[in-house]
C-alpha positions, 0 to 999 in steps of 0.5 A, a space after each residue: 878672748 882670743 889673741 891677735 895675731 903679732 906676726 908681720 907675715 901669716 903663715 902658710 899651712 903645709 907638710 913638707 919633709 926636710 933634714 936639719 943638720 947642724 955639723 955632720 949630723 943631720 935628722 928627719 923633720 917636717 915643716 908644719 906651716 912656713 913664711 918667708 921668714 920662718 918655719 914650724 918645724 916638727 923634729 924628733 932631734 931637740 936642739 936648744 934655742 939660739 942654735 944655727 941650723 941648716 935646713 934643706 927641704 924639697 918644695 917642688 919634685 928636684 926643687 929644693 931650698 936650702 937655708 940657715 935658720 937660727 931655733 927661735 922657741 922649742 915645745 915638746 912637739 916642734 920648733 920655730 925657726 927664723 931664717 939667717 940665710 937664704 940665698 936670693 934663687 931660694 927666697 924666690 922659690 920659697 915666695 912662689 911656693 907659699 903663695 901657692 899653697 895660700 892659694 890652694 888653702 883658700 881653695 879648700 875653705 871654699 
């Protein structure tokens, strides 16, 4: 038996690449599925859980959306993340992209 779904919000399906950096450093990651309240990120870098880190990923060309993100839970393949931090221009663009992506998914089930 399968189980239910507890997320209050469905995640949204996508493959977008974005940088993590905690400090000074940074590293390489890609966003796996996302909500407007977190991401699956797959990261070659191991961060331990209740670690702050900044993300930056570009939605659109030139476009952008930088955020906190606290690691919620960590597998050997990724990472789930809840956001902190956004600011209101980057939960708008990150709605706008989700729904987007929702849409274009239903599209290809079709």
């Amino acid at each position: 038996m399968k189980n239910a779904e507890l997320r209050t919000e469905q995640r949204v399906a996508v493959t977008c690449q974005g940088i993590l950096s905690v400090g000074d450093r940074s590293a390489p990651c890609v966003i796996q599925n996302m909500c407007s309240r977190g991401f699956l990120i797959k990261a070659n870098k191991e961060l331990p859980v209740g670690a702050l880190v900044r993300l930056t990923c570009e939605l659109y060309p030139q476009r952008r959306v930088e955020c906190m993100v606290q690691v919620r839970h960590v597998n050997r393949e990724c990472l789930g993340a809840k956001v902190i931090e956004i600011t209101e221009d980057g939960k708008l663009l990150c709605q706008r992209f989700i729904e987007e992506q929702r849409q274009a998914n239903l599209r290809n089930v079709a």
